[in-house]
C-alpha positions as a LaTeX table, in Angstrom:
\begin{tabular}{lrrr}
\hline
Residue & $x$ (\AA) & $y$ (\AA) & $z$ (\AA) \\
\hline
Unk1 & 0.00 & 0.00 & 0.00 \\
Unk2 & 1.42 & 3.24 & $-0.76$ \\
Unk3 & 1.27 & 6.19 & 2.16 \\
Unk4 & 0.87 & 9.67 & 0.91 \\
Unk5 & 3.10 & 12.18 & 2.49 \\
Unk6 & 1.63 & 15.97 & 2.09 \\
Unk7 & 3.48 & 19.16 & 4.53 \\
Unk8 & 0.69 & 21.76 & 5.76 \\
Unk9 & 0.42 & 24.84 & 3.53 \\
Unk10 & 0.17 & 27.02 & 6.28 \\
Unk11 & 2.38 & 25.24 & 9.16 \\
Unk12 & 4.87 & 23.87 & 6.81 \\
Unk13 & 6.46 & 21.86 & 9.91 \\
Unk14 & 3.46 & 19.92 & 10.48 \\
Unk15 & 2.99 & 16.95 & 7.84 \\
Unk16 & 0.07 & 14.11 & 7.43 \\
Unk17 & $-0.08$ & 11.36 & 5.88 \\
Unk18 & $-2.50$ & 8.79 & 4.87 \\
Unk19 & $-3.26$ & 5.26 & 3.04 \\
Unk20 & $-6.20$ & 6.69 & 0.98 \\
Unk21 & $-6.53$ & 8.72 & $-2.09$ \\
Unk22 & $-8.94$ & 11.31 & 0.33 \\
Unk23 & $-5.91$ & 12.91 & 1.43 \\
Unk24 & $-4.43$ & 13.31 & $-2.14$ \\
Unk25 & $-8.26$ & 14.89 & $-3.42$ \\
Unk26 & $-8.19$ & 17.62 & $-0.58$ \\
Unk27 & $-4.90$ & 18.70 & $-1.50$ \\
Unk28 & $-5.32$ & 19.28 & $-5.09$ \\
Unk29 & $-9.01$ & 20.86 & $-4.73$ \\
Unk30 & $-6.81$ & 22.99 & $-2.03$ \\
Unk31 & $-4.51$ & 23.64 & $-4.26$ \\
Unk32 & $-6.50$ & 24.55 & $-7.28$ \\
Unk33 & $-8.22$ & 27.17 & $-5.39$ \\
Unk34 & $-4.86$ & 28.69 & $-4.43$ \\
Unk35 & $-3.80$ & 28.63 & $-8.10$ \\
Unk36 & $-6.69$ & 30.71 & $-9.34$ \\
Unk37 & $-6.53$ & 33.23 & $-6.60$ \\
Unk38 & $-2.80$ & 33.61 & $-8.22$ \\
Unk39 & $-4.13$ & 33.90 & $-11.10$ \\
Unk40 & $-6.57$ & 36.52 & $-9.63$ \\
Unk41 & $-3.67$ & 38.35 & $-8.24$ \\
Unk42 & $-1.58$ & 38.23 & $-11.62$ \\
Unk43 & $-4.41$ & 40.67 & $-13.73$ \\
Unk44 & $-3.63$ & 44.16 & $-13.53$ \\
Unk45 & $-6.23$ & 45.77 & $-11.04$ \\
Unk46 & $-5.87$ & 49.41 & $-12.89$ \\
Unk47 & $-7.54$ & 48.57 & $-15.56$ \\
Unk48 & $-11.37$ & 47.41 & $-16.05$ \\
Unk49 & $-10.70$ & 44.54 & $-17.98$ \\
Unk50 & $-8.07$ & 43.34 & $-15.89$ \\
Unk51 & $-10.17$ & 43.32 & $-12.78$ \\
Unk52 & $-13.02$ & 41.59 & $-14.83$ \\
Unk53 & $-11.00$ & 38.87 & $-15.01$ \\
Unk54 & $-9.47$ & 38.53 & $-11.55$ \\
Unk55 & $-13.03$ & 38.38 & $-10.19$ \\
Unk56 & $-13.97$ & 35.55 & $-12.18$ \\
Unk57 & $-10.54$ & 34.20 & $-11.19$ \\
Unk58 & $-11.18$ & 34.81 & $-7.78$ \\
Unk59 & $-14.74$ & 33.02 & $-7.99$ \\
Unk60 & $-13.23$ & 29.83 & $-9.91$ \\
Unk61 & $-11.03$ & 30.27 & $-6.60$ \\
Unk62 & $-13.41$ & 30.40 & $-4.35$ \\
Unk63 & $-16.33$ & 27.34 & $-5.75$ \\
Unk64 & $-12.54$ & 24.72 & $-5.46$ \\
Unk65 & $-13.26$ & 25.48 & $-1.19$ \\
Unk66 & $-16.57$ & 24.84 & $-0.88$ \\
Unk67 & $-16.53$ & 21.49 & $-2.62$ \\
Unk68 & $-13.63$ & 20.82 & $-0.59$ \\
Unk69 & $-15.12$ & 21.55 & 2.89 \\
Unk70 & $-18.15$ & 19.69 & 1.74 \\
Unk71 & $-16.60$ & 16.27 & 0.50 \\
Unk72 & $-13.22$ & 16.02 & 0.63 \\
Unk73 & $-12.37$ & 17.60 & 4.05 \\
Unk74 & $-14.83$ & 15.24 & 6.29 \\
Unk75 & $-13.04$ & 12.15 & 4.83 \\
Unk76 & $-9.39$ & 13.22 & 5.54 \\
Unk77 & $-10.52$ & 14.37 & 9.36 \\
Unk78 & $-11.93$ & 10.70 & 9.75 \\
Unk79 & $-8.19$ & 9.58 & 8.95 \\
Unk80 & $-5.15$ & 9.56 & 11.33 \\
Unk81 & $-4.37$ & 13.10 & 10.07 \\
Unk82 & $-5.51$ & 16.66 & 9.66 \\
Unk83 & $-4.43$ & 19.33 & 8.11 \\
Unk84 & $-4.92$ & 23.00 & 8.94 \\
Unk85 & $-5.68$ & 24.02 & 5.36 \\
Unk86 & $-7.97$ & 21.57 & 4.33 \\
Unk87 & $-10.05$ & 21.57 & 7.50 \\
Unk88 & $-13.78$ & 22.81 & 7.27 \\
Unk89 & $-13.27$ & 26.33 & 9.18 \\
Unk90 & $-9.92$ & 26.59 & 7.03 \\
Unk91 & $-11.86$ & 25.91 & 3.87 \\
Unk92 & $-15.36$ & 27.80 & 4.79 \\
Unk93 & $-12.61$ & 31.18 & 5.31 \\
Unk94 & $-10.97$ & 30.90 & 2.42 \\
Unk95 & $-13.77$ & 30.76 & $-0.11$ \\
Unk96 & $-15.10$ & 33.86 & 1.67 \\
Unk97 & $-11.84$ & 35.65 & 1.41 \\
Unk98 & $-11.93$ & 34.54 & $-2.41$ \\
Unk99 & $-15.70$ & 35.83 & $-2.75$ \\
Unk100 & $-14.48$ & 39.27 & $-0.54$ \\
Unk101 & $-11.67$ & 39.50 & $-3.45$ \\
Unk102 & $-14.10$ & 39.05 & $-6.69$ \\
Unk103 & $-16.72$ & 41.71 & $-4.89$ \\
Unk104 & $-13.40$ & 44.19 & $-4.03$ \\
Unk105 & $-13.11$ & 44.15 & $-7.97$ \\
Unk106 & $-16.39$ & 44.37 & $-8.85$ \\
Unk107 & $-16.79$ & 48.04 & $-6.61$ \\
Unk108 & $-13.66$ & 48.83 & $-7.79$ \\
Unk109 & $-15.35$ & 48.74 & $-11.80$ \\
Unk110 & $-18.36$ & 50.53 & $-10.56$ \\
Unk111 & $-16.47$ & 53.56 & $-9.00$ \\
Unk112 & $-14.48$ & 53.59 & $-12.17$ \\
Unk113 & $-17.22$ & 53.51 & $-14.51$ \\
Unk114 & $-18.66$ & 56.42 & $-12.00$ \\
Unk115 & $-21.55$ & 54.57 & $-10.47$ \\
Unk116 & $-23.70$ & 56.87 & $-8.15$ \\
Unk117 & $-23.48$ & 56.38 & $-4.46$ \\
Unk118 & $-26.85$ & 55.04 & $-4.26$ \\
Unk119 & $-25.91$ & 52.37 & $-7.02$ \\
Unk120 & $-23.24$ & 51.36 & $-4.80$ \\
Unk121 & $-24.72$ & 51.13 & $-1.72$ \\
Unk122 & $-27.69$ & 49.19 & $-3.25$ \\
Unk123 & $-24.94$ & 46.56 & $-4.61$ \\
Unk124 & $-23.12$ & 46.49 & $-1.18$ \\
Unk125 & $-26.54$ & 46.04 & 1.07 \\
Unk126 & $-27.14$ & 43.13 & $-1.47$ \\
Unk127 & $-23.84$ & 41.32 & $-1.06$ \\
Unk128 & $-23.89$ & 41.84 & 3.20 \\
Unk129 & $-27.55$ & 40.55 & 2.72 \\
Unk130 & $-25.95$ & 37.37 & 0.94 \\
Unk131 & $-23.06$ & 37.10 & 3.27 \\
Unk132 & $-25.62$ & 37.05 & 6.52 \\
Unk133 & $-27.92$ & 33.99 & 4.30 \\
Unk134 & $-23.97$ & 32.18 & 4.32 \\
Unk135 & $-23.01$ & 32.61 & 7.45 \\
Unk136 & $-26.26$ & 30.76 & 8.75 \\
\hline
\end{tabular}
């Protein structure tokens, strides 16, 4: 049987390692998330088009946790080891911070394309409203 050997992404001293493909799954749904918020980072933010595209990076980022926290995660905790980064509060963060990132982009167009206030605070009331219906 082959043992899969994986270091922590945040507490790089701290390694698991498991007999079952479970741990292998959560670390490359981890780690495709991580790659698109990269590629999130990588657009240039001054320009329009470049921050239409990190927020849809940053969204592609952010649907890799949830599927993650929701399948993958609950079978590696059942193993012998756990990871910080793939662990359901870990997970349930992240895709929140990704989600926070695509919205900072999405203002960011609408001031630029000189949205009134009102527009903008109807948009933002609508995204807390959303992130009060998650956090239930």
């Amino acid at each position: 049987m082959i043992t899969l050997l994986w270091h922590d992404a945040f507490k790089t001293k701290q390694r698991a390692s498991q007999q079952n493909i479970h741990l292998e799954k959560a670390t490359v749904l981890f780690n495709l998330g991580a790659v698109y918020s990269q590629i999130g980072l990588s657009f240039d933010h001054a320009t329009m088009e470049g921050r239409r595209e990190a927020s849809r990076a940053f969204i592609v980022a952010a649907g890799a946790f949830p599927y993650l926290r929701d399948n993958a995660s609950t079978k590696v905790s059942m193993g012998s080891s756990m990871m910080l980064y793939i662990s359901l509060m870990c997970a349930r963060m992240l895709e929140r911070l990704m989600l926070a990132q695509a919205q900072g982009c999405v203002f960011e167009n609408m001031i630029a394309k000189g949205s009134t206030p009102g527009v903008c605070t109807k948009i933002s009331r609508q995204v807390e409203a959303r992130g009060q219906l998650q956090s239930t």
